[in-house]
C-alpha positions, -999 to 999 in steps of 0.1 A, spaced: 521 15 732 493 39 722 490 66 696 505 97 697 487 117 670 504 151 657 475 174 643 490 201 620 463 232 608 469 255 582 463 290 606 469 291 645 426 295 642 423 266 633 451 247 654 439 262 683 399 251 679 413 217 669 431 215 703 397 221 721 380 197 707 409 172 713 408 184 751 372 176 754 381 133 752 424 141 763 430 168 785 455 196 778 490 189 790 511 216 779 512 248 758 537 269 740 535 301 713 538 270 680 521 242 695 496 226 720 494 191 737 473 166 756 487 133 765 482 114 732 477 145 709 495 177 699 487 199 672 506 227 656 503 252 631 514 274 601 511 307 590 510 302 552 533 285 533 565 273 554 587 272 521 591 295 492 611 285 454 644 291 455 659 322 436 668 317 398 705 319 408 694 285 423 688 269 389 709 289 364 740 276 381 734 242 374 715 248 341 743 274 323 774 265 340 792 292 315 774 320 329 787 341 354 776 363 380 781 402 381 793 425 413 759 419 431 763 381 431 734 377 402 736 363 367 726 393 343 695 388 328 700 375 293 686 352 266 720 330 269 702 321 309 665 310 296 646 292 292 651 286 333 633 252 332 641 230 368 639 191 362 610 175 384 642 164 411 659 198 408 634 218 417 644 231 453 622 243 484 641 273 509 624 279 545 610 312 550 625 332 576 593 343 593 582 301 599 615 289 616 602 282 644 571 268 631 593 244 611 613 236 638 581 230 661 569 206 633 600 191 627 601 178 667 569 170 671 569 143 638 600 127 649 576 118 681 542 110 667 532 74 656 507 86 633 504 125 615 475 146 604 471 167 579 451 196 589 453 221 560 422 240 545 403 216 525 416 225 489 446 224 467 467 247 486 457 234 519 467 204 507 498 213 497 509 236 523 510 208 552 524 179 529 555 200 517 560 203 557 557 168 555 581 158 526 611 185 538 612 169 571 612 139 556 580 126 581 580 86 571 550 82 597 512 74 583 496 104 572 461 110 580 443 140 565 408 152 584 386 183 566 377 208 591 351 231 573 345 254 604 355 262 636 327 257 658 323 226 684 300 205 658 320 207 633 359 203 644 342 172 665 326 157 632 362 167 611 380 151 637 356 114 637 356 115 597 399 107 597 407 95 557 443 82 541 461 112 533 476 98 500 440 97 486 448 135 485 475 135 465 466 145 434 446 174 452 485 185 462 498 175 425 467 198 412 482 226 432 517 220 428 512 224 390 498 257 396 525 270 420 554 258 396 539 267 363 529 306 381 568 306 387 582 295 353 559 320 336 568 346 359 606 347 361 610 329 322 585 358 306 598 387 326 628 380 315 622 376 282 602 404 277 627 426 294 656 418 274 638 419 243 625 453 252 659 462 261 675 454 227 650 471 210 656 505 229 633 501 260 646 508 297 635 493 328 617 456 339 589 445 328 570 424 350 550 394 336 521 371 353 497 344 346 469 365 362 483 400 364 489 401 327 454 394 314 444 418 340 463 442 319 448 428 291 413 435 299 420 471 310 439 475 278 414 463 256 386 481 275 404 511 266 407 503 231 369 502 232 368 537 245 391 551 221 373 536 192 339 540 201 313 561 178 283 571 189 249 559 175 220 582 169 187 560 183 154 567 194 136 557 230 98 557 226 75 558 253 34 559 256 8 568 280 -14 543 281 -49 549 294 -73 528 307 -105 525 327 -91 530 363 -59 547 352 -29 552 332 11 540 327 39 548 311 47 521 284 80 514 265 77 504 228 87 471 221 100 461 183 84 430 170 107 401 152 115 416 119 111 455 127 134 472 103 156 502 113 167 483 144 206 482 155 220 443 167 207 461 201 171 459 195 173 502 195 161 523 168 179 541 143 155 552 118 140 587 125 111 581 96 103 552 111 100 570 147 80 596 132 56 566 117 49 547 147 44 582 163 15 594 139 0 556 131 -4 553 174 -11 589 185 -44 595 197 -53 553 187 -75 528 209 -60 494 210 -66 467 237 -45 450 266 -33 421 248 -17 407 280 -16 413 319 -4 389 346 -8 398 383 10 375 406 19 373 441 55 363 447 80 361 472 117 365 476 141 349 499 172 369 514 205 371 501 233 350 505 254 362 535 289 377 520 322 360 506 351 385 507 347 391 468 311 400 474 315 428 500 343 443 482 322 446 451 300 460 473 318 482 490 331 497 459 298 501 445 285 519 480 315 534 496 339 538 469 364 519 491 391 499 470 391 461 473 422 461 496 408 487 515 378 461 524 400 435 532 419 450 556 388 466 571 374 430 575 407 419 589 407 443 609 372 434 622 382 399 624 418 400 640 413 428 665 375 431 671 367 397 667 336 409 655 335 389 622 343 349 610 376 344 590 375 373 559 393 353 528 365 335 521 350 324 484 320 308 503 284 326 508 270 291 524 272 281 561 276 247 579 241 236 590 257 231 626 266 268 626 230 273 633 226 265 668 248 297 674 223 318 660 202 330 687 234 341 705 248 358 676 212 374 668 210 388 703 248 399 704 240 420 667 209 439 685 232 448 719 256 461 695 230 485 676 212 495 704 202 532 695 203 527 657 175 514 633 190 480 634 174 466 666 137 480 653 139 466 616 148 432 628 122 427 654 108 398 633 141 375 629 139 343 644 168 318 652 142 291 644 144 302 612 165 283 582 175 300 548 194 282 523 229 296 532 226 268 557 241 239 537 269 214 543 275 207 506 280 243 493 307 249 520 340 251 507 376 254 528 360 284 546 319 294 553 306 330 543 321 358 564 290 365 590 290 382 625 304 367 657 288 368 694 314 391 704 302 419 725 315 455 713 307 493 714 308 503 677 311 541 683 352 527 691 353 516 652 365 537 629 343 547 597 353 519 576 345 491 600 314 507 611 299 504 577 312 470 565 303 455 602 270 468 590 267 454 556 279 421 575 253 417 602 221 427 581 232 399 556 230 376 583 198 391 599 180 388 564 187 349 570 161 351 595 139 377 587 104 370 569 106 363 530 98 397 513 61 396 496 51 414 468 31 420 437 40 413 405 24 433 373 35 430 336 13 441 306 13 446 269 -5 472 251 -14 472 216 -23 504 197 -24 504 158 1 472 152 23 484 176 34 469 212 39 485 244 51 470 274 48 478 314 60 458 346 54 472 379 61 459 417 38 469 447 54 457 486 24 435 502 50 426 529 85 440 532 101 405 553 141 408 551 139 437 530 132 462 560 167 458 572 180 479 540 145 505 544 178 530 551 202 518 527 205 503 493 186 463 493 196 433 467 173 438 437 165 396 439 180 362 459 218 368 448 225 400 430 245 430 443 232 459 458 225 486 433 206 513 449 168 517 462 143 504 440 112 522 439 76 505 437 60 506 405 22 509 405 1 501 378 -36 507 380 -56 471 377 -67 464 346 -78 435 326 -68 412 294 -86 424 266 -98 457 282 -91 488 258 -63 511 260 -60 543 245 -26 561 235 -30 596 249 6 607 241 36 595 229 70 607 237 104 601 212 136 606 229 164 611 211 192 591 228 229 584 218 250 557 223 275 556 250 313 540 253 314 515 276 330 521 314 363 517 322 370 491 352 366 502 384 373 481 414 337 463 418 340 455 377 371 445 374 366 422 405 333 407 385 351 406 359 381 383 374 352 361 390 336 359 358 363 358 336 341 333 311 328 361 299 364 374 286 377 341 269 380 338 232 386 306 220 353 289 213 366 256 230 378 270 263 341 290 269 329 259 261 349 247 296 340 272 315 304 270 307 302 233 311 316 240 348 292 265 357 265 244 348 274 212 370 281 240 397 246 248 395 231 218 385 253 208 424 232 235 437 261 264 439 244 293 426 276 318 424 275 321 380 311 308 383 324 293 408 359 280 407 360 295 372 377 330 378 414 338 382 433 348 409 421 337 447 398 354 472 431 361 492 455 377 459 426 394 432 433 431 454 469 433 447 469 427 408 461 465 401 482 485 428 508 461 414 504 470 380 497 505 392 534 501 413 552 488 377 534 520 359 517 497 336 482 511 348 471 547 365 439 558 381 416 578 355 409 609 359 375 617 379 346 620 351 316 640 367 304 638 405 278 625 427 281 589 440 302 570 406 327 597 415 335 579 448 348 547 427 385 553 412 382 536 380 417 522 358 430 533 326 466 517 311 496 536 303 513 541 273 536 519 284 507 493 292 488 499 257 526 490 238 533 462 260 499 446 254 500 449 218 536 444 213 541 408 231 517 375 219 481 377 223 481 341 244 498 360 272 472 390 273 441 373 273 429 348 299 422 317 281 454 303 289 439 299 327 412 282 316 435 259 300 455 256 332 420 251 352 414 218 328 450 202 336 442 208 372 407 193 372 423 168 353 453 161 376 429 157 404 406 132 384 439 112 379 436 114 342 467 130 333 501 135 364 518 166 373 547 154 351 529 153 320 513 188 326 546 201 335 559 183 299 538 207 283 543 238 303 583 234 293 572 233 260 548 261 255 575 282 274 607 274 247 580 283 222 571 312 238 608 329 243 616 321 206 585 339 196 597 370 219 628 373 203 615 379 169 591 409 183 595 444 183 590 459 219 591 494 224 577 504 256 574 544 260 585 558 291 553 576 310 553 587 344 531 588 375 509 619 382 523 642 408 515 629 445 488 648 459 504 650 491 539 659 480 534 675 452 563 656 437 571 638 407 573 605 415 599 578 395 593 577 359 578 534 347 601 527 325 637 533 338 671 520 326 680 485 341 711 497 359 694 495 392 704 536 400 671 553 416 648 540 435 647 506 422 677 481 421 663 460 396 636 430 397 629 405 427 648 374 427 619 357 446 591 361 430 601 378 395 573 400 393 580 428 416 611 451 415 633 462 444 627 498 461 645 516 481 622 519 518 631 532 550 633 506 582 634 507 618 671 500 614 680 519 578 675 516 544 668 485 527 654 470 493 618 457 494 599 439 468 569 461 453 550 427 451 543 434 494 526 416 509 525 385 483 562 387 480 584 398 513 617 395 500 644 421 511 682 428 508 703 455 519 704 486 509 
């Protein structure tokens, strides 16, 4: 009897190019709207995770059998019902409503197969998305696992020869199971908490408590802080003109190690000892103490992951970061314009090359009658860059243009200019290197140094695609406007150079920015830069360096919070749960585009009132060890779960001894309506608009909405959490 192998992908996407490739050596036999088959294979597919925790209700009838449930069929939220804290056999998997039929599909088509494959994206969640599949069907059939890394014919064809055991992925699915339980407890256990605690100490209303969303808060908060406090600092900017034989230049003075009057900045504070360096230089002869002229070139940058162009769109557009998503979904669901948006790579499989030419030709069709076609006259498909690289792909490649024909007049503005953005990255990966000239001196005049560096274009390469728009300043960085060309006149080491004028700007200080979207997303990537404790940086440091020691040049690569596909819904949710607002618009031109975040009141107590661990975001970086660690197999998801039980019963006993008062604020008036919209910080009696917190996911609350077929409550968490009752 021969094999009957049941393939099952994470998205249809990928179930659908894993069929092909099985139809290439089996042909097709049969095809419904869940599942495809040949005459030894089928594969099926999911849409995200099949199963979702069950509710609280779930656990805190088994846990507090005293406790009893009020008219609405839930147990009041109380301190007598936490710590909520599921044994490793209790904890208990629902179907979601949306994937019965995917279940069922899955369900029939293991109880056939001799042998099973896991399918799912190649990291944690992928992982365990298809195996609990696996374990609620009860499949007792081998279980393969293959990795496919892209969709095109190379490489589902070498995903599907390169078969492995499936248990040697377990503790990939135990790394990732840790996280999705431990998210949960913190969530529903600290929300709770907080709440009541707020409650008995005079507070209205739900508070709603995350892992990631709450250091979000943090940041914002303490960014604020920073504003509020700042004092600005009197300091003086000095600049020379330096002449020499063929010219002159504008020069910057540079303090030498153990200047006095300096700030920890390096500026100057001292107006005597401006006024010094002003007389002592004015009018001297010095020399050119150094001078390098090079000739350099620059490669292109990376094409885009989706945290990439939404820092970029921000920066450019002032479009919000789920604004860019959905644009790119958009582009990639119903234009089919783009590769698969919810990507955290900027690399591409080297296989993915061969489809360059088409793609190349299919970008120019699509610009004909714009700069594009001109500007990219010297990309060749024959050309490689370094995004081509097996290793530095991940679960998905960077997000980079299709063949797909299309007439982009029939996109709307948004997709017109992010389709942009997207296909010029990928031109640049076969455009000429950009050439150019690379000039730095040091003049010094009476004791004193000043310092020049200037750029002249010998030959623009990749660079000519952005002669229109703004170009990355080197190999990886984001794009932050047109750079000039600096010319300084030749001159020689050791030639003299007279200071014939001197200029001393008075400057001051200036409080730092608040977060807009493209910052706080750097920030959430980079979120190294935010930890305290000495010994967690330390972490985080030591994995950015074996990223790039690897070769992955992203600063900090699996070292941020949140995922590619969540980091856009933290701040509309904490915007929705009035712990955050949009700032008011500070002066115009193109920052003035970019809707920057402030907290509330309410967000300010909250933040200082409940313990510091919870606000800042070292306690991910403590999470990220146990995970690496679960997956090395040095410590088991039982032992990390040990400790999460124990940190949480510490936790709510801390919480009970704190005072939390949360003021009430409210929402600015809606510029459409004019209205006054629902005050944050409401009673908990569920009156209004909101009937209390979710049940699901425990960080959302339950609003009123209007349906095709009525009124109904939906969780303010959509689209993370759908969960709805009746009105």
């Amino acid at each position: 009897m021969s094999d009957f192998k049941v393939y099952i992908a994470e998205k249809p996407s990928v179930g659908k190019a894993l069929a092909e490739g099985l139809s290439r050596r089996s042909p097709q036999t049969g095809r419904s709207r869940t599942s495809i088959e040949g005459r030894d294979w089928a594969v099926c597919w999911l849409s995200g995770h099949a199963f979702k925790q069950a509710e609280p209700e779930h656990y805190i009838g088994q846990m507090y059998p005293e406790a009893r449930k009020n008219d609405k069929g839930k147990f009041p939220w109380s301190f007598s019902t936490l710590p909520i804290l599921p044994k490793a056999d209790q904890w208990k998997l629902v179907p979601v409503h949306r994937m019965s039929d995917l279940i069922s599909t899955v369900r029939d088509l293991v109880k056939r197969a001799t042998i099973v494959v896991n399918a799912g994206d190649i990291d944690r969640e992928g992982q365990l998305l298809v195996d609990e599949i696996l374990d609620e069907v009860k499949c007792r059939k081998p279980v393969r696992r293959i990795l496919p890394k892209a969709l095109d014919e190379k490489s589902i064809s070498k995903a599907l020869a390169d078969e492995r055991d499936n248990r040697d992925f377990a503790p990939m699915r135990d790394a990732a199971l840790a996280r999705s339980r431990s998210d949960w407890l913190v969530g529903m256990n600290f929300s709770r908490g907080v709440t009541v605690r707020a409650q008995e100490c005079g507070s209205g209303g739900y508070v709603s408590i995350g892992r990631v969303q709450t250091p979000i808060l943090g940041l914002i908060v303490a960014r604020e802080l920073e504003i509020q406090n700042f004092k600005p600092v009197d300091y003086f900017a000095i600049t020379a003109t330096i002449g020499v034989q063929h010219g002159r230049f504008k020069a910057r003075w540079s303090p030498r190690n153990g200047q006095s009057g300096l700030d920890g900045e390096g500026r100057l504070l001292d107006p005597s000892i401006a006024s010094q360096i002003q007389q002592q230089v004015g009018g001297k002869t010095g020399t050119i103490a150094d001078y390098r002229d090079e000739a350099k070139t620059q490669g292109p940058p990376l094409p885009f992951s989706i945290d990439e162009i939404q820092k970029l769109a921000s920066r450019k557009y002032g479009m919000s970061m789920e604004r860019t998503l959905e644009t790119v979904q958009s582009l990639y669901e119903t234009h089919k314009a783009v590769t698969y948006p919810r990507s955290d790579c900027s690399y591409l499989p080297v296989s993915q090359h061969a489809d360059a030419p088409d793609i190349l030709r299919a970008v120019q069709r699509n610009f004909g009658g714009t700069d594009l076609p001109a500007v990219s006259a010297e990309a060749s498909a024959q050309r490689k860059s370094r995004a081509f690289d097996d290793k530095r792909v991940t679960a998905h490649h960077a997000i980079v243009p299709t063949s797909q024909q299309l007439d982009i007049a029939r996109l709307s503005h948004d997709e017109k200019v992010i389709y942009d953005e997207i296909c010029r990255r990928y031109l640049a990966q076969f455009m000429p290197v950009h050439e150019y000239r690379q000039v730095s001196v040091r003049a010094e005049v009476a004791g004193h140094d000043f310092v020049a560096t200037g750029r002249t274009t010998l030959k623009p390469g990749w660079r000519a695609l952005y002669q229109r728009a703004a170009a990355p300043s080197d190999d990886d960085a984001p794009e932050n406007g047109n750079e000039e060309d600096i010319k300084l006149p030749p001159m020689r080491k050791g030639e003299a150079a007279k200071c014939e004028g001197l200029d001393k700007e008075s400057k001051k200080t200036t409080p730092p920015a608040r977060f807009n979207d493209a910052t706080l997303l750097e920030a959430m990537v980079n979120i190294h830069k935010f930890v305290e404790a000495p010994k967690i940086k330390a972490h985080f440091l030591e994995k950015i360096e074996k990223s790039k020691t690897a070769g992955v040049d992203d600063e900090a690569a699996g070292v941020g919070i949140g995922t590619p596909a969540t980091r856009h819904t933290f701040v509309p949710k904490l915007i929705e749960v009035e712990l955050v607002q949009v700032a008011p618009a500070v002066g115009g031109g193109k920052k003035s585009k970019q809707k920057s975040y402030m907290p509330t009141p309410a967000g300010i107590a909250l933040v200082q009132a409940i313990p510091r661990q919870m606000t800042v975001p070292d306690t991910s970086a403590v999470w990220d060890m146990a995970f690496s660690k679960i997956e090395a197999r040095e410590i088991t998801l039982e032992q990390f779960m040990e400790s999460q039980e124990r940190t949480i019963v510490q936790r709510l006993a801390e919480l009970r001894q704190l005072d939390i008062r949360l003021p009430e604020s409210s929402r600015p008036r809606s510029a459409q309506s004019g209205k006054k919209k629902a005050p944050a910080v409401k009673s908990g009696n569920g009156a209004g608009p909101s009937a209390g917190p979710c049940e699901k996911c425990g960080k959302g609350e339950m609003r009123r909405r209007q349906g095709a077929k009525g009124e109904f409550y939906g969780c303010s968490n959509y689209p993370v959490c759908k969960h709805t009752q009746p009105a």
